[in-house]
C-alpha positions in Angstrom: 12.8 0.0 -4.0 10.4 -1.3 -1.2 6.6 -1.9 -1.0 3.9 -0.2 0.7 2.0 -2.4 3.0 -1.7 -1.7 4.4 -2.7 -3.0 7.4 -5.1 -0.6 9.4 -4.4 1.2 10.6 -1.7 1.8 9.6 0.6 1.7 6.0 3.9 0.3 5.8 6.9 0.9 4.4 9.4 -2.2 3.8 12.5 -2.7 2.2 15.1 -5.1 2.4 18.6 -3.5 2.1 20.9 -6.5 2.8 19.6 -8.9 -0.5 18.5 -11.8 2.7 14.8 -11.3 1.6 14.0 -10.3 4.8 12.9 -6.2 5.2 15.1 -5.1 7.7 13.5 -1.1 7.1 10.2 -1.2 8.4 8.7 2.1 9.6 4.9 3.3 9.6 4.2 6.8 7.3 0.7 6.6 7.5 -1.9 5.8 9.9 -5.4 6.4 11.6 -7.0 4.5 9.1 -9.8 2.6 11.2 -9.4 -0.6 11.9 -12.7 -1.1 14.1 -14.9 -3.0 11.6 -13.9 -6.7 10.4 -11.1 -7.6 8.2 -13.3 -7.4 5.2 -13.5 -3.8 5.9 -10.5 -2.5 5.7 -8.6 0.2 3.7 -6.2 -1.7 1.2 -5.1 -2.3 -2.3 -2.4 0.3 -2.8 -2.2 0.9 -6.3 0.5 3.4 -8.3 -1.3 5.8 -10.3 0.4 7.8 -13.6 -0.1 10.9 -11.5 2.6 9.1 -9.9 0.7 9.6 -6.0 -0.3 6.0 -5.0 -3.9 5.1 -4.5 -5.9 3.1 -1.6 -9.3 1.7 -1.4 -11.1 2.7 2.0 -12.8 -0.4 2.2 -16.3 0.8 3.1 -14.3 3.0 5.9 -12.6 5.9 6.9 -10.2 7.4 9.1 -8.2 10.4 10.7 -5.1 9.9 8.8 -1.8 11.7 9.9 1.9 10.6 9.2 4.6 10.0 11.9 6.8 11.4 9.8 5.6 14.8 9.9 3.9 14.9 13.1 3.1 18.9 12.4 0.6 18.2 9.8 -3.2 18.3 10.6 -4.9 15.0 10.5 -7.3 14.7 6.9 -10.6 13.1 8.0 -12.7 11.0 6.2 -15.7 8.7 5.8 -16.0 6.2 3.1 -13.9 6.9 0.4 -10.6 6.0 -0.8 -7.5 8.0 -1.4 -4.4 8.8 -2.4 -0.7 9.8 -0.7 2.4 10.3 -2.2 5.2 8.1 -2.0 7.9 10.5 -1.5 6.3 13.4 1.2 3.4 11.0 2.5 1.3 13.8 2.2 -2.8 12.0 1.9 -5.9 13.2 0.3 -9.1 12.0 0.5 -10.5 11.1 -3.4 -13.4 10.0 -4.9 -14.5 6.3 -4.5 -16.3 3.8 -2.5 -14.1 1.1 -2.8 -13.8 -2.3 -0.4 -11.5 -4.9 -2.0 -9.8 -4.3 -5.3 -8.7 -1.4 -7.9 -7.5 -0.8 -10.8 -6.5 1.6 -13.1 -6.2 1.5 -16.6 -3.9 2.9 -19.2 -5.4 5.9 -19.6 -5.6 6.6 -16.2 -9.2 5.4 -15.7 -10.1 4.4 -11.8 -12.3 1.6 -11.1 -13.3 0.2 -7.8 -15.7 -2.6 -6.7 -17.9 -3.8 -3.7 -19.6 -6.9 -2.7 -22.7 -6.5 -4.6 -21.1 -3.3 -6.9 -19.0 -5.3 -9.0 -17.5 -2.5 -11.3 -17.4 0.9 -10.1 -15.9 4.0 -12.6 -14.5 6.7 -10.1 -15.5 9.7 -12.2 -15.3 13.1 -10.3 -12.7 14.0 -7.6 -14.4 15.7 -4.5 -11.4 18.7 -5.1 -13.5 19.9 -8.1 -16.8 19.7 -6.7 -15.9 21.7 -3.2 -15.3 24.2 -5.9 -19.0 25.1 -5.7 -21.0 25.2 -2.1 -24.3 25.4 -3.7 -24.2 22.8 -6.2 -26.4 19.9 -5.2 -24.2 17.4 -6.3 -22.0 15.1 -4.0 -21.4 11.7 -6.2 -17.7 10.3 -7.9 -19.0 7.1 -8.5 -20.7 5.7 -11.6 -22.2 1.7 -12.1 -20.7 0.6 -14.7 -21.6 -2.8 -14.5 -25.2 -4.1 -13.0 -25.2 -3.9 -9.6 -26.8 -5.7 -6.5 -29.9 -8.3 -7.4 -29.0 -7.4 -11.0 -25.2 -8.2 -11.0 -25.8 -11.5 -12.4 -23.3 -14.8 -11.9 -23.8 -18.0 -13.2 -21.7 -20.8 -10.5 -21.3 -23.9 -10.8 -20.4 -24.9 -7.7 -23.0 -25.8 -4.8 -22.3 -23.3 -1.8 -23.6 -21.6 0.8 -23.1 -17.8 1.1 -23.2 -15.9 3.8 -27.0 -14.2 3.0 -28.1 -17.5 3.0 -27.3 -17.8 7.1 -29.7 -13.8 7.8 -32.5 -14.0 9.2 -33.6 -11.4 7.1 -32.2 -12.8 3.7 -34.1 -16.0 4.2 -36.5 -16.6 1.5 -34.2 -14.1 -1.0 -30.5 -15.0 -1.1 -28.3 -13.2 -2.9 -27.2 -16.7 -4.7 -26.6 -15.9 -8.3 -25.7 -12.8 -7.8 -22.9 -11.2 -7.4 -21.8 -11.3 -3.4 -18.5 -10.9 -2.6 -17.4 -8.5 -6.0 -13.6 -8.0 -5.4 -9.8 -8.0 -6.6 -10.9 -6.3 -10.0 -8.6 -5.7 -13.2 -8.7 -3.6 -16.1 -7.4 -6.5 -18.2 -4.4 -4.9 -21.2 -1.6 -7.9 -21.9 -1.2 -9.8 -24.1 -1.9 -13.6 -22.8 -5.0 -13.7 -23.8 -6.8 -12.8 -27.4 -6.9 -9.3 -28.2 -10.8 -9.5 -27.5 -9.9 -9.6 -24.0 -7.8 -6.4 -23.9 -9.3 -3.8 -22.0 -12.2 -6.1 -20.3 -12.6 -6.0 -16.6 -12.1 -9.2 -14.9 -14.4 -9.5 -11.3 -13.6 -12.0 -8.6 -16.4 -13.4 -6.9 -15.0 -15.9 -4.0 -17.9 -17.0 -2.3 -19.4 -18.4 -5.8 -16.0 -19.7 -6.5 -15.6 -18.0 -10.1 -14.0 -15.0 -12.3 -16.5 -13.0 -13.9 -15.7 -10.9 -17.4 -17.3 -8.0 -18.8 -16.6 -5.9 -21.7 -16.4 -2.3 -21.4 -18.3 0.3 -23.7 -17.6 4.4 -23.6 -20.6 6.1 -22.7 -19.5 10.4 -22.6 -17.2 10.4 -20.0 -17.6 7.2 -18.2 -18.6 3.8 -19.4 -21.2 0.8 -19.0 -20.6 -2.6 -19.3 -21.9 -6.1 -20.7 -21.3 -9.8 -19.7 -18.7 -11.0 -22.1 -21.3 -14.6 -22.1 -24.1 -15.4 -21.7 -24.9 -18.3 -18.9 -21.7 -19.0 -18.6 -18.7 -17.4 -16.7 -14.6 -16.7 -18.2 -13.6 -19.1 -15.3 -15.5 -21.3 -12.6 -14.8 -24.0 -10.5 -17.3 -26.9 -9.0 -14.4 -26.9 -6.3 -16.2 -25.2 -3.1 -12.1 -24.3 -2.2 -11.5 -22.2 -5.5 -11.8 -18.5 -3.9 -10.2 -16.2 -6.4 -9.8 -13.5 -4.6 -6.8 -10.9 -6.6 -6.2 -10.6 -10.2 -3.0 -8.8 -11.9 -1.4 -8.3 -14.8 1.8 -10.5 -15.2 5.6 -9.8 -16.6 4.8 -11.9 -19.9 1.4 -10.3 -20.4 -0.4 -13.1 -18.4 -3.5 -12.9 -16.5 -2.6 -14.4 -12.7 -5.0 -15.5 -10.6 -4.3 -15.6 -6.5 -6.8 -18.3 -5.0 -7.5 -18.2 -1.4 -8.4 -21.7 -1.2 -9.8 -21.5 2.0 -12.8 -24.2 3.6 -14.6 -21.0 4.9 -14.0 -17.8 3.7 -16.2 -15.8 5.7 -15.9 -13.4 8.7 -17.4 -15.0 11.8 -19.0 -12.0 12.5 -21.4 -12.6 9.5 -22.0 -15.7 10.8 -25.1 -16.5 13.0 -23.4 -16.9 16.6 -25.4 -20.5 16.8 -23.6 -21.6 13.8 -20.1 -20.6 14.3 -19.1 -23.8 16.3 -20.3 -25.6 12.9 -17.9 -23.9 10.8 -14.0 -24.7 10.1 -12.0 -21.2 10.0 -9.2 -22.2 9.9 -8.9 -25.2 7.3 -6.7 -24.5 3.7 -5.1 -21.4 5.2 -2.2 -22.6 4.3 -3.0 -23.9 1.1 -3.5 -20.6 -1.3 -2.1 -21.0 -4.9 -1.5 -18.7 -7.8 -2.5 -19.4 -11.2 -1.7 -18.3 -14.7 -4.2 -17.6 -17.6 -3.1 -17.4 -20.9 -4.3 -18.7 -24.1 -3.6 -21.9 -25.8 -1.1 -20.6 -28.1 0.6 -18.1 -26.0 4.4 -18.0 -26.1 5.5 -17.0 -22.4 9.4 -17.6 -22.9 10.1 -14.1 -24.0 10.7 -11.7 -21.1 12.1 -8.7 -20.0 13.9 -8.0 -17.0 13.5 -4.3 -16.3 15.2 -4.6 -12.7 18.4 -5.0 -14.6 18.2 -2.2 -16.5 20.4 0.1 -14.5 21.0 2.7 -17.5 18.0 5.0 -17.2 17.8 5.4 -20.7 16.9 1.8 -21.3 13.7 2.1 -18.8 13.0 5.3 -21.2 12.8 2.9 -24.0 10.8 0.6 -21.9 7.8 2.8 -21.6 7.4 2.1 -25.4 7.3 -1.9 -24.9 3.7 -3.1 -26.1 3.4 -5.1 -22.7 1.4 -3.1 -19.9 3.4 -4.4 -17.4 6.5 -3.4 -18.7 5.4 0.0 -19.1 4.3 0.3 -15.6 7.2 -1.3 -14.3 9.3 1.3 -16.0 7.0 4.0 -15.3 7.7 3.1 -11.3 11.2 2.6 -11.6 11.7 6.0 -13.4 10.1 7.6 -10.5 12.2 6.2 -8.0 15.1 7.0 -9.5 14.3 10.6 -10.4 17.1 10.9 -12.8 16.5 14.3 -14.4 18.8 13.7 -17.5 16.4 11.6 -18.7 13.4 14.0 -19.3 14.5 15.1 -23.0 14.1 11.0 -23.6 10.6 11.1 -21.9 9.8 14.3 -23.4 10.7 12.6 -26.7 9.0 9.5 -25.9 5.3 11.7 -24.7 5.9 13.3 -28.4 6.6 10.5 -31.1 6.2 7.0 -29.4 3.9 4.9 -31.5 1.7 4.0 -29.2 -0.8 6.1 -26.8 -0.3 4.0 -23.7 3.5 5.1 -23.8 2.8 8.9 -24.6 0.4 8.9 -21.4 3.2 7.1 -19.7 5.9 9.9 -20.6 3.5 12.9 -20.4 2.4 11.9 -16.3 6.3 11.2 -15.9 6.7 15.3 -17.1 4.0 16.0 -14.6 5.2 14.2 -11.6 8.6 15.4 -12.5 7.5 19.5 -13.2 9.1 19.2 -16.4 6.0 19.5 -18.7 6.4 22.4 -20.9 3.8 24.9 -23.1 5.5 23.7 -26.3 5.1 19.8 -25.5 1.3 20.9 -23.8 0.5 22.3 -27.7 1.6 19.0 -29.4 -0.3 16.7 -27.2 -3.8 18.3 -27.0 -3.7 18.1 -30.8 -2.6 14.1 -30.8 -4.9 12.0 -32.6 -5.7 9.5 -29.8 -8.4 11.1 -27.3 -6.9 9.8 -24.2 -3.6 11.8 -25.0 -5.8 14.3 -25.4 -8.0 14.1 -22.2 -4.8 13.2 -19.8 -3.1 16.3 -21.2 -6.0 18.5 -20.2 -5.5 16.9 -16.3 -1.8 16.9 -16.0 -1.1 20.5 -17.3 -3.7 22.0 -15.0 -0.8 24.3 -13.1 0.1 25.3 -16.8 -3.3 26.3 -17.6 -3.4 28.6 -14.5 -0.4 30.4 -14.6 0.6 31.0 -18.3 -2.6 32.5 -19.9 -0.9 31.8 -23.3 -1.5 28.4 -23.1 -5.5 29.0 -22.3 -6.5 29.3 -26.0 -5.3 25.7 -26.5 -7.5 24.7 -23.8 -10.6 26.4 -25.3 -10.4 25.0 -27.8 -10.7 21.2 -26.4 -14.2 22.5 -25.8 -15.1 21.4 -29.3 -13.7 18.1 -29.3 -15.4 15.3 -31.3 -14.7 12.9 -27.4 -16.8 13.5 -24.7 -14.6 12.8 -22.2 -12.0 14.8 -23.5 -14.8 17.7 -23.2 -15.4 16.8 -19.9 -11.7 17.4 -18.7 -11.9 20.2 -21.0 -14.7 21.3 -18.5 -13.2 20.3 -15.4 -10.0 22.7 -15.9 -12.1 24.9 -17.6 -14.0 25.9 -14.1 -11.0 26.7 -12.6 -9.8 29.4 -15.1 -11.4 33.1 -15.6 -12.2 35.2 -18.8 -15.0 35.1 -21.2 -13.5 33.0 -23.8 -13.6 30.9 -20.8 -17.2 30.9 -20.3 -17.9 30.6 -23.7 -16.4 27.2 -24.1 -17.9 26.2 -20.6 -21.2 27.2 -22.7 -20.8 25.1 -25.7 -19.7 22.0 -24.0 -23.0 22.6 -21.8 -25.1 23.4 -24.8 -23.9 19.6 -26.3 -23.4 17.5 -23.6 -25.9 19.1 -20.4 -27.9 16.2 -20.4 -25.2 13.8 -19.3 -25.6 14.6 -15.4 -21.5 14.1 -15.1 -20.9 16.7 -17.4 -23.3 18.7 -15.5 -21.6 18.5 -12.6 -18.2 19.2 -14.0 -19.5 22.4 -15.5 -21.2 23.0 -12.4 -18.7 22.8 -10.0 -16.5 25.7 -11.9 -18.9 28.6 -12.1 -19.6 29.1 -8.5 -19.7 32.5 -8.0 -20.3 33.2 -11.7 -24.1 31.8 -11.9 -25.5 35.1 -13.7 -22.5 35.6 -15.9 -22.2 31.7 -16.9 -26.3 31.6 -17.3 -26.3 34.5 -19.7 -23.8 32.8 -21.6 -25.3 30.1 -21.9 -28.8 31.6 -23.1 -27.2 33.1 -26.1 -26.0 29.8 -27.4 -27.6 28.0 -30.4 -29.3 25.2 -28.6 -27.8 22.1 -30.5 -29.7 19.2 -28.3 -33.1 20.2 -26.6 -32.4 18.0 -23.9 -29.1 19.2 -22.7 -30.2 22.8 -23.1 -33.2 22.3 -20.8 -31.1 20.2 -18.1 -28.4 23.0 -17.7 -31.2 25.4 -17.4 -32.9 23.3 -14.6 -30.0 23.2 -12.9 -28.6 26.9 -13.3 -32.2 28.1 -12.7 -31.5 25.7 -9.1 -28.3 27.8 -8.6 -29.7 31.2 -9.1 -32.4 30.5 -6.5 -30.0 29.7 -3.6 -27.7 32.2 -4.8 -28.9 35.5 -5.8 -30.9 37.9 -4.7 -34.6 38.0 -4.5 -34.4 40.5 -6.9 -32.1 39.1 -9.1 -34.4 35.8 -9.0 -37.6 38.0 -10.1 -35.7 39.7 -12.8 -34.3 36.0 -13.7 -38.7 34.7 -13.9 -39.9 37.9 -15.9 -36.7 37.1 -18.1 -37.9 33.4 -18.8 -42.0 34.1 -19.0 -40.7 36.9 -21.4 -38.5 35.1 -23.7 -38.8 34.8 -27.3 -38.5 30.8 -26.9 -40.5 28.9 -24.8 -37.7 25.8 -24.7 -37.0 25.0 -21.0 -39.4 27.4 -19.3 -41.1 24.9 -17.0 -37.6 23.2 -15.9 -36.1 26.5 -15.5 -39.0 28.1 -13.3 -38.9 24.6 -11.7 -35.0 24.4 -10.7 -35.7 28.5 -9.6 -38.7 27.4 -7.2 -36.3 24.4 -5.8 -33.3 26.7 -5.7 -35.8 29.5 -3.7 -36.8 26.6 -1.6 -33.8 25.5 -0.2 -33.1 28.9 1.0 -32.5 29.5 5.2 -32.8 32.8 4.6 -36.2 32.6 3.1 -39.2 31.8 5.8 
């Protein structure tokens, strides 16, 4: 029981103990987040993840972030990204992201972030697998999913003015119509609304005074996005007060709205200093409201109370209710009670519940517990749904690397008709050794090198293997042109800054020589860049 509260710099723990709704157990487990920027720029947004470690926005921000209760550990500094800790040793790592207000993760343990004018953000690469290679020129985790900045459209209908339209050197090209203030984000997956809306993202945009939707389309590992309308927005107010500013998921399958409902909603620091005498900060702060969203037809007087399940076994059978939040709530709960006898039931439910969402739920409840096992590893990276698949790949990493047995069922997730599930195949892949290794490393280059994430994936896990992976990869049947000359750009790039001289002049008389002239200029190109960036090399 208890929440975890951010307030930089610091994050709370609370919990009230005596049932008076008052948390009489406060103490502080992390902090040095900083805190010296506004309030808009703030780490926040704590959100469980089914890895079961609880992840933060950084809000733009960074920090030195220790915990007081463990005062021995050294302090993990950061700079604009968001992380993770876990909830039972408080133990915090930096992840991929560039997060300010709002995340949210979907069912299959997708991350997505926003910013002001970055309105959906996927967080695709962690920075623990690229450290993996100090060479490779590669240093992003986060894709655009949606349009961003001038072209992240939003159609208002209210008549405001936003803060761009107050800077001096906005004047002339406001941001109005645009999207500003991108925050509070949701990976939308009840059932309120019409199945068309189940697995949208939902966008506040408070200083336009509107909710935007867009529908979300797989593109290899990651996504893109479309408007769900055209001209029009899901929800919009001519009410200058509406500032939705937090969306979530509700018990019933709702969509809940919080609304700010403030006169002015902006920072006085981003307001010219000759107009902040002009501006009322402090009108409708008492005023904010909650709404609920749901379709016309939607029949809300069915629920579930999962606090009062107390035997453990019913939260087991939770995980396979088709409500989201009911899942999740169970997943939590499950975690916090930590009752062991319950894993055959998980197990169980990862194996044979109907639906993926539940089996994702179970299998990260084996991996946060250590209970996942070879056997149950087998079964799921041959399920029919490709997120099974792709989570298994991620949570049975430890597996992968210390029972060799289980590798060959890994390999073969190199083939796999999904691209993502190829490019967690990949990711785990890099951290393993043997040939058979390098060979599916190879074919997953051969098909998909020309996506620049699945580049980097492969990238990141050959490190000091450059020659051994790059002859590999030559003696494979080159499937798509494009891919096949991208990897050998990029490899070529590696070679250069890594091998010897004389290994890079064998490498050229090699290429000029071959009996294909496919790739030769982006090869000899990513060799000359590689050679280039060289300190060793006047």
């Amino acid at each position: 029981g208890g929440v975890f509260v951010t307030c930089a710099p610091d994050i709370f723990y609370l919990k009230d103990t005596t049932g008076d709704g008052i948390a009489d157990l406060r103490k502080v487990v992390l902090t040095g987040f900083n805190d010296t920027k506004t309030s808009q720029i703030r780490m926040g947004t704590p959100t469980l993840g089914l890895d079961g470690w609880v992840y933060v926005t950084g809000g733009l921000n960074g920090g030195s972030i220790t915990s007081p209760l463990y005062p021995d550990r050294d302090a993990v500094s950061y700079t604009t990204a968001d992380g993770r800790f876990h909830p039972d040793t408080f133990e915090f790592q930096a992840t991929g992201g560039k997060s300010q207000f709002g995340l949210t993760i979907n069912p299959y343990g997708d991350r997505f972030g926003s910013s002001n004018r970055h309105p959906v953000q996927h967080i695709v690469l962690e920075p623990w697998y690229l450290d993996r290679n100090k060479h490779l020129n590669f240093s992003e985790s986060v894709k655009y999913v949606s349009r961003v900045e001038s072209n992240a459209l939003v159609f208002p209908i209210s008549d405001i003015a936003i803060t761009a339209d107050f800077m001096p050197k906005l004047i002339g090209r406001s941001h109005k119509g645009t999207f500003t203030a991108a925050g509070g984000i949701l990976a939308f997956h009840g059932t309120g609304l019409t199945p068309a809306h189940q697995g949208n993202i939902f966008i506040c945009e408070p200083a336009q005074n509107l909710v935007q939707r867009q529908v979300l389309h797989q593109e290899m590992a990651s996504y893109t996005s479309d408007l769900a309308y055209e001209g029009k927005e899901f929800l919009a107010s001519s009410d200058t007060w509406f500032n939705p500013v937090f969306l979530q998921l509700g018990p019933e399958g709702a969509l809940y709205l919080a609304d700010m409902h403030r006169k002015v909603i902006d920072h006085p620091s981003y307001i010219p200093e000759q107009a902040r005498n002009q501006m009322d900060f402090e009108s409708g702060k008492n005023k904010g409201r909650i709404y609920r969203i749901t379709r016309m037809d939607f029949d809300a007087s069915t629920r579930v109370d999962v606090d009062t399940m107390t035997p453990t076994g019913q939260l087991v059978s939770a995980l396979e209710s088709p409500e989201e939040w009911i899942r999740s709530t169970a997943h939590r709960l499950l975690l916090e009670r930590s009752d062991l006898s319950s894993l055959a039931s998980i197990k169980s439910c990862a194996i044979q519940a109907k639906l993926a969402e539940s089996r994702i739920r179970a299998l990260g409840l084996l991996g946060s517990f250590g209970a996942l096992d070879i056997k149950t590893v087998q079964t799921l990276l041959r399920d029919q749904r490709p997120e099974v698949r792709a989570q298994a790949i991620l949570v049975a990493q430890d597996l992968f690397e210390t029972h060799p047995e289980l590798v060959p069922a890994l390999v073969v997730t190199a083939d796999d008709p999904s691209a993502k599930v190829r490019f967690n195949s990949a990711l785990i892949l890099g951290s393993l050794e043997g040939n058979e290794v390098m060979q599916a490393l190879a074919r997953i280059a051969a098909q998909d090198g020309a996506d620049r994430w699945t580049q980097a994936a492969i990238l990141s896990g050959i490190g000091n293997r450059v020659s051994e992976f790059t002859e590999v990869f030559r003696k494979q049947p080159v499937q798509n042109i494009e891919a096949y000359s991208a990897m050998m750009m990029y490899l070529g790039r590696l070679l250069g800054s890594t091998a010897t001289l004389a290994e890079c002049q064998s490498f050229f008389k090699e290429v000029l020589n071959s009996k294909t002239n496919i790739s030769v200029i982006p090869t000899l190109l990513g060799l000359a860049a590689g050679i280039e960036s060289r300190e060793d090399i006047s």
